[in-house]
Every structure is written in C-alpha cells, then in structure tokens.
C-alpha positions in Angstrom: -18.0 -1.1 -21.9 -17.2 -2.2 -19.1 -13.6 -4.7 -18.6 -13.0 -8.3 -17.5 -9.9 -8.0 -14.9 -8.2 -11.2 -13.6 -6.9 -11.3 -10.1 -4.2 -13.5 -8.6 -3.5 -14.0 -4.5 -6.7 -15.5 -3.3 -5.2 -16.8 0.0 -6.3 -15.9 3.6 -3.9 -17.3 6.5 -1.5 -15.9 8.8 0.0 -14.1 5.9 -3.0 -12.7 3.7 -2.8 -12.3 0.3 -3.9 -8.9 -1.5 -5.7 -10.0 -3.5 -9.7 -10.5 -2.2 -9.0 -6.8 -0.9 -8.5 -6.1 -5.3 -11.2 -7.8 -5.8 -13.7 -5.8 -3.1 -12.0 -2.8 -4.2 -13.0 -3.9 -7.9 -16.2 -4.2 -6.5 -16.3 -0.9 -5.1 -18.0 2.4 -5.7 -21.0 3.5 -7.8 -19.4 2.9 -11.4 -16.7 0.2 -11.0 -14.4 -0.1 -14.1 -14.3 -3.8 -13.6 -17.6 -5.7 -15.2 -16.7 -8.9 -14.9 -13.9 -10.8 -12.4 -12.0 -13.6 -12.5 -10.1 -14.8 -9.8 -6.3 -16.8 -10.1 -5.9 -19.6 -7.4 -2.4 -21.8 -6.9 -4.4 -23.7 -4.6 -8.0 -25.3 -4.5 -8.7 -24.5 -1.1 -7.8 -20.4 -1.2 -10.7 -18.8 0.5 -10.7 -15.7 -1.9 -12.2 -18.4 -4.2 -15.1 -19.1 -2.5 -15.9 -15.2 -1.2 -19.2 -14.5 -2.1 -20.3 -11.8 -4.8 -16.6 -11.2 -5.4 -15.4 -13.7 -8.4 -17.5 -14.4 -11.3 -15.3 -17.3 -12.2 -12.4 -18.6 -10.6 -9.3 -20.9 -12.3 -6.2 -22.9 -11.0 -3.3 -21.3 -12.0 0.4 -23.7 -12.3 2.7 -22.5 -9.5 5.6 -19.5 -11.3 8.4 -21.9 -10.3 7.1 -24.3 -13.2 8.4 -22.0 -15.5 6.9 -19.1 -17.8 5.4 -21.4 -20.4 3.2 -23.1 -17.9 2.1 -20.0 -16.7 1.3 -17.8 -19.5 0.1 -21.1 -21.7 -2.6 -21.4 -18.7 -3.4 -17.9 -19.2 -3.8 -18.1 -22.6 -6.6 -21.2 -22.2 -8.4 -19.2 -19.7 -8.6 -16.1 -21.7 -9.7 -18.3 -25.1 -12.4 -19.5 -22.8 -13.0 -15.9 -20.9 -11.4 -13.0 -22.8 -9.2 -10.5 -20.3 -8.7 -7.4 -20.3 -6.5 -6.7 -17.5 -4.4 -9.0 -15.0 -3.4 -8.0 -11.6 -0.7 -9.9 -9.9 -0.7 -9.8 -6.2 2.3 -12.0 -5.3 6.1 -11.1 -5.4 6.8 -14.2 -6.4 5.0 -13.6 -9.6 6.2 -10.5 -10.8 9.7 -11.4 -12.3 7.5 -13.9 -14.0 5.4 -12.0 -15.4 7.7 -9.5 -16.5 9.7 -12.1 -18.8 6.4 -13.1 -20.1 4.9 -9.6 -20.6 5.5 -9.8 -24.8 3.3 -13.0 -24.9 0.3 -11.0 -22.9 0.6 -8.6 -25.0 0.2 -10.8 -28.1 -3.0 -11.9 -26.5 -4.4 -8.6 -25.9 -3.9 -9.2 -22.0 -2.5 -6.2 -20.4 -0.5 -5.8 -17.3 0.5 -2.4 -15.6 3.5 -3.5 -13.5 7.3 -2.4 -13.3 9.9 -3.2 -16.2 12.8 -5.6 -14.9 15.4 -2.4 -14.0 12.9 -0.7 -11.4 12.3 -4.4 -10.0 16.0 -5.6 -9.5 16.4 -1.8 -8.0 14.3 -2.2 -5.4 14.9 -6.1 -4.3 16.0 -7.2 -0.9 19.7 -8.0 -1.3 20.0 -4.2 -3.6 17.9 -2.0 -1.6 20.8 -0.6 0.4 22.6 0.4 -2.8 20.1 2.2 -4.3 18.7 4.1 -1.0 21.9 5.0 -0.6 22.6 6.4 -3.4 19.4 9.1 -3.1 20.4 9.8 0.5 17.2 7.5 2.0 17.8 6.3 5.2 18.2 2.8 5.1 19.0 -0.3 8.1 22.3 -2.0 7.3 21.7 -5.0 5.5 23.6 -7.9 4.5 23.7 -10.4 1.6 24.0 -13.6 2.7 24.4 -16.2 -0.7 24.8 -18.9 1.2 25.0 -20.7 4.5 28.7 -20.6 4.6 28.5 -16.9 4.1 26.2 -16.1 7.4 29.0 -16.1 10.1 31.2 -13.4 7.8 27.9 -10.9 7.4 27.5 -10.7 10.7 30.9 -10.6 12.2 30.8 -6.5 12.9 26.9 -6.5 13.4 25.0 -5.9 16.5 22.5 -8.8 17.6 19.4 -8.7 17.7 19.4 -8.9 14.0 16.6 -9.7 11.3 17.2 -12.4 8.9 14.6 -12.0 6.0 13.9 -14.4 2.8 14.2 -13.8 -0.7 10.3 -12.8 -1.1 8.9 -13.5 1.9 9.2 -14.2 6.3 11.6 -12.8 8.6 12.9 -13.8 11.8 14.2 -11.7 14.5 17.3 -13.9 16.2 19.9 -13.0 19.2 22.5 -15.5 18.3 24.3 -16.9 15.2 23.0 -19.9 15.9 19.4 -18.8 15.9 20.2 -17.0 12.8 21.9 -20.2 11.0 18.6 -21.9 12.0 16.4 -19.1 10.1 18.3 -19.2 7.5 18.0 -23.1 7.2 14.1 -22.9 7.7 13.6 -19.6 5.1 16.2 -20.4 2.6 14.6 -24.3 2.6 11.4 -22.2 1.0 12.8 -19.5 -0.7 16.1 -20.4 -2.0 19.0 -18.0 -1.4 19.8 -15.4 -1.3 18.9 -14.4 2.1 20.0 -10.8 3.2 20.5 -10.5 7.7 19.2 -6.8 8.7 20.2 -4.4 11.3 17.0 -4.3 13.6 15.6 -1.0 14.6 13.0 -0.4 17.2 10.2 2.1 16.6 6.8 2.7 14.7 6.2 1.0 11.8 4.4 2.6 9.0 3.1 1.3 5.6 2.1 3.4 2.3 -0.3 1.9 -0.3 0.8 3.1 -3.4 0.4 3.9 -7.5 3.5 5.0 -10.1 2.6 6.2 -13.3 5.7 4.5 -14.8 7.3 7.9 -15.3 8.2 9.0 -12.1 4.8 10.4 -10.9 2.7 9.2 -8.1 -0.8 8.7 -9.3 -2.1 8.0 -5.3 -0.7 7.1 -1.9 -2.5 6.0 1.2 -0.1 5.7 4.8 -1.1 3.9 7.9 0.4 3.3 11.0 0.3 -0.3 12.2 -2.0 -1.0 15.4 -1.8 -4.7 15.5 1.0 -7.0 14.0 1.0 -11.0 13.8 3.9 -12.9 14.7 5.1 -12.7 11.3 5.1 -9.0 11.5 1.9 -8.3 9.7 -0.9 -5.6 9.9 -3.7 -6.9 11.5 -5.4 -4.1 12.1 -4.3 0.1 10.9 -5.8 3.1 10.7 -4.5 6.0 8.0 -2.1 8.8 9.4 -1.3 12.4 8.0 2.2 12.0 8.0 4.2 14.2 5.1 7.2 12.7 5.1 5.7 9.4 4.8 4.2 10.5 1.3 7.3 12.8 0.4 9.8 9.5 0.9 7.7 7.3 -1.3 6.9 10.0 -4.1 10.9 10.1 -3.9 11.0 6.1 -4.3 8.8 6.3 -7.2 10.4 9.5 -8.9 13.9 7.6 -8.7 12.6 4.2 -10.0 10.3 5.4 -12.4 7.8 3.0 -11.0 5.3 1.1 -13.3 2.3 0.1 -11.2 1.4 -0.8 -7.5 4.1 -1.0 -5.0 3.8 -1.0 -0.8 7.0 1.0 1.2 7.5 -0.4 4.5 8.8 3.0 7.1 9.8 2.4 10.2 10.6 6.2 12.3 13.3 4.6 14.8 12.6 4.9 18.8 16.7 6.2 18.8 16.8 8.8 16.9 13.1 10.2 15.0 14.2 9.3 11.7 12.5 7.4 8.5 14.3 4.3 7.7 13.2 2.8 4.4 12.1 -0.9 5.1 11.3 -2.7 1.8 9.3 -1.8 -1.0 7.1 -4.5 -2.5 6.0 -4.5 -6.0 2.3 -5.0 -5.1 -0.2 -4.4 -3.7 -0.7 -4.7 0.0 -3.3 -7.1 1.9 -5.1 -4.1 3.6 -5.6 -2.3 -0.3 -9.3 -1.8 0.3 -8.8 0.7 3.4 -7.5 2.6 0.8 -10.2 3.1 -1.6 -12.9 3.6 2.2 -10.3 6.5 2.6 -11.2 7.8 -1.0 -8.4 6.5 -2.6 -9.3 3.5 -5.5 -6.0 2.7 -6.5 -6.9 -0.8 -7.8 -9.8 1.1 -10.1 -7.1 3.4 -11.1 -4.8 0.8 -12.3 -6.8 -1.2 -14.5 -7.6 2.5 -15.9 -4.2 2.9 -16.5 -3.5 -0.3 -17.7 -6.3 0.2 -20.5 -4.6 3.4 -21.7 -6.3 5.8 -19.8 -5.9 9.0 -18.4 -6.1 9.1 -14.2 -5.9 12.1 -12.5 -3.4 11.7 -9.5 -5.2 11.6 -6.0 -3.6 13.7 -3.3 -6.3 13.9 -0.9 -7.3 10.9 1.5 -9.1 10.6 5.2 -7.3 10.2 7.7 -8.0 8.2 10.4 -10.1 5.3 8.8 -9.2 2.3 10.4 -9.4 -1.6 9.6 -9.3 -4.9 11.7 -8.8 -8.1 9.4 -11.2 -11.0 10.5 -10.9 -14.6 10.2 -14.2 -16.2 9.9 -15.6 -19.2 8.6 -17.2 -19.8 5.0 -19.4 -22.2 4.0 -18.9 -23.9 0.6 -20.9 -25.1 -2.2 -20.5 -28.7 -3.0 -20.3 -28.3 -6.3 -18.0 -25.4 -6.2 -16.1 -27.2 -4.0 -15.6 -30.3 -6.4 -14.9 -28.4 -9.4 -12.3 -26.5 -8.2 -10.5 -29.7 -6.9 -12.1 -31.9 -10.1 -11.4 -29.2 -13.1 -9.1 -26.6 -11.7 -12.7 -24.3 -12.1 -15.0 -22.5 -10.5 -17.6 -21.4 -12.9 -20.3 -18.5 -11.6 -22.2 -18.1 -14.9 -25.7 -17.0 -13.2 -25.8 -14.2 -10.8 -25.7 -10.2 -10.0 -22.4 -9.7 -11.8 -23.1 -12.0 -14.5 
C-alpha cells in the first residue's frame, strides 16, 4: 500500500527551498514509495504549490513562530481531512518545532524521521565550534555574538574580512565593524539573536546530501562541488565529485551525533593550506536533493522507508559527475487554484494521474 507523505518548503526565490526537489524525488523512479502527496505552504503564492503533477493537494500551514499548538493543531485538521503517513520538514526553522511537538504526531499516527533535540543543539550555529572541536574536525573560528553590544568584543583579535551569519539563515561577508554592525542589524531584525561572526576562508566549496540512520550509520551521501553560487552564497548549478574525504568527514559527523534523518554539511578545502574545514551542517534536506536520486541515490524514498519502520540498505555507490543548473521560469496558474489557496488556505487536486 502505497503512503500519503506531506512536504513542507514550497518556495522558489533567490533562496530555494528543498522541498519541490522532495517532492520530484517522491515522484521518482519506477515504484515510488509515496502514493499520494501533499504539499505544506506558509505562503499562498509559493510556486512548489502550483508545480504541475507534483502535489495532489496543497494546504496553508501557520508560520512555527505562532507557536507549536498552531502548528501541530493545523496538522491535525489536515490529516482528519487527508490521513498522513509521513511528514517531511524542509525548513530549519521548523525543526526545533517539530521536535517539541513530535509526541502529539505520534498520537496521530503522523510520523517524522528527524533528529532528537541533543544531535540538533550539537550541531547549531553558535555550538558548532565546540563540538568539531572536540572530534578533531577542522573548523573556521567562530564567534557568538548575543547581542549588538557584544559585536565589537567578538571581533577585537579577528582578522577582517569576516562572515557574519544569522541564526537559521543569510550571511554577509563585511571588511569593517561597521559593515558588520550593519549585518547584524539587517539579519538579527529577521532572525533574532544570536548571531555568531565567522573567520572567512577562501577556497572550494563543497556540499554533501545526506541520510543518518539515527544510530550513527550513514544510510547514503551524495557530494558536489559548487559551479555557480548566488549572491547569497547558494548553489545554482553543481555537479557530483568523487571526493573520499568529503564522505569520510560527514560519516564522522553522523557517527558522533547519532544523526536521525536528512542533514546537508557545508566543506570548504581552503585555498591556504588544502584542508576540509567543516562549514555548517543543516538538518535538512538541501534545495538541489533531486541531483541526488539522478545520481542513483533516493534519499528522500529512503526516508519515508525509514520513517515507516523499514529496513533500507545503506547506498555507497553514486555517479559522479551528474550535474544540475536550477531554472527560474514562469508558471501559469489556474484561477481557481489560484483563489482557493488565497480564499481557503487549499488547494485541492482530487482528479488526476496521481489521484
């Protein structure tokens, strides 16, 4: 039988959101585990909402900074109205949510396969030196910064240019303290503190698309090397690398964590000296997710498998040099889709192929 799996991060801008690369992944392959798809919108106008032959229905979800009763009693309307079988959260800024609220999901036979609230705290922004420092990773120096009056003090000993990043999302590279008291006014006005400032390093940037079993195994990992960036630092276009240390950092980042779930590691291998410096590690997945599964790597098939209790074998084999180029194109909208999405909070795709 096959499952109904609800996707969150519908978005398509500057900064695109994983989740219509879920979705096609979903999608994918001649016996997809998925029968039936919903889609999770914060806003009406998210393209993923409107892709074609990806989202059987779509529904407006309350933003996670209402608070976990608004999000998880949302949940439970849609899934009186469409049972689910699996959710897939594509947004950091969900996860901690979701995590408080994983009991409740439970209780209503939604299931989640994401990491517990030690491997997340681990792994965030402002503790990420600690704990690559305490497994020997190489790591740039990074700085806490809880509040404005705190910026001048983190960067007194630190060489300019430096990289001051939000809580969950942007960074801005910045030569001065000034510049850098003016990020942190424009990031922190989104975000809320903390902030952390970063030692920048010059050099190739690398991502890995990744799975944890939740006990320290790595049930698949995908690297690329990033061709094209946007302004705000993302891949615009990548193509898969054999690169060995690449996988034998991240299998150590998911050994030491114990990682539940998806997760992306951001590498950089400095210009200065050759070396892997971990980046970040996000605990989702990444917007380019369906290179992964045209390299012969599913992982999105392979969670909701895992989420459902079953057994996955770990992938170690993948193609290397597949590439992908985002696009931005225009697409046309259904009036009525259109108004019930901005009427009901809905999108309803009752007829058609996946039906």
């Amino acid at each position: 039988m096959k499952s109904t799996v609800a996707v969150t991060g519908l978005g398509s801008s500057d900064v695109t959101a994983p989740g219509i690369g879920v979705l096609r992944s979903l999608r994918a392959g001649p016996d997809p585990v998925a029968g039936r798809l919903i889609g999770l919108a914060y806003e009406p106008l998210e393209a993923g909402a409107f892709e074609p032959d990806l989202a059987d229905e779509v529904y407006l979800l309350p933003f996670p900074s209402q608070g976990l009763g608004a999000f998880v009693g949302r949940l439970a309307d849609i899934h009186r109205r469409s049972p689910l079988d699996v959710l897939i959260p594509n947004l950091d800024a969900e996860i901690p949510v979701i995590v408080k609220g994983i009991e409740e999901l439970r209780r209503l036979g939604i299931r989640v396969f994401i990491p517990d609230a030690r491997s997340l705290t681990l792994r965030s922004k402002d503790r990420l030196t600690t704990f690559a420092r305490e497994h020997g990773i190489p790591t740039p120096e990074t700085r806490l910064v809880p509040d404005e009056a705190s910026l001048s003090e983190a960067v007194r000993d630190m060489d300019f240019p430096l990289l001051v990043k939000g809580v969950f999302y942007d960074a801005h590279l910045v030569g001065t303290v000034d510049e850098a008291r003016g990020s942190l006014r424009h990031l922190t006005a989104r975000w809320g503190y903390p902030a952390i400032v970063q030692e920048y390093l010059s050099g190739q940037e690398f991502d890995v698309c990744a799975l944890g079993d939740g006990r320290g195994g790595l049930v698949g990992a995908v690297p690329i090397t990033k061709l094209y960036l946007t302004d705000k630092g993302k891949a615009w276009a990548g193509v898969t690398v054999s690169e060995k240390e690449l996988l034998r950092l991240t299998a150590e980042v998911v050994r030491h964590l114990s990682w539940r779930g998806p997760l992306e590691v951001e590498v950089l291998r400095a210009r200065e000296d050759g070396r892997y410096y971990l980046i970040e590690i996000n605990p989702r997945f990444p917007a380019w997710v369906y290179l992964c599964q045209a390299a012969g790597q599913n992982l999105p098939q392979a969670l909701v498998k895992l989420a459902l209790g079953r057994e996955v074998t770990p992938m170690t084999d993948y193609e290397v040099g597949v590439r992908f180029i985002r696009s931005a194109r225009d697409l046309i909208v259904k009036t009525e889709e259109f108004e019930a999405i901005h009427t009901r909070g809905e999108i309803i795709r009752r007829e058609g192929v996946h039906g």
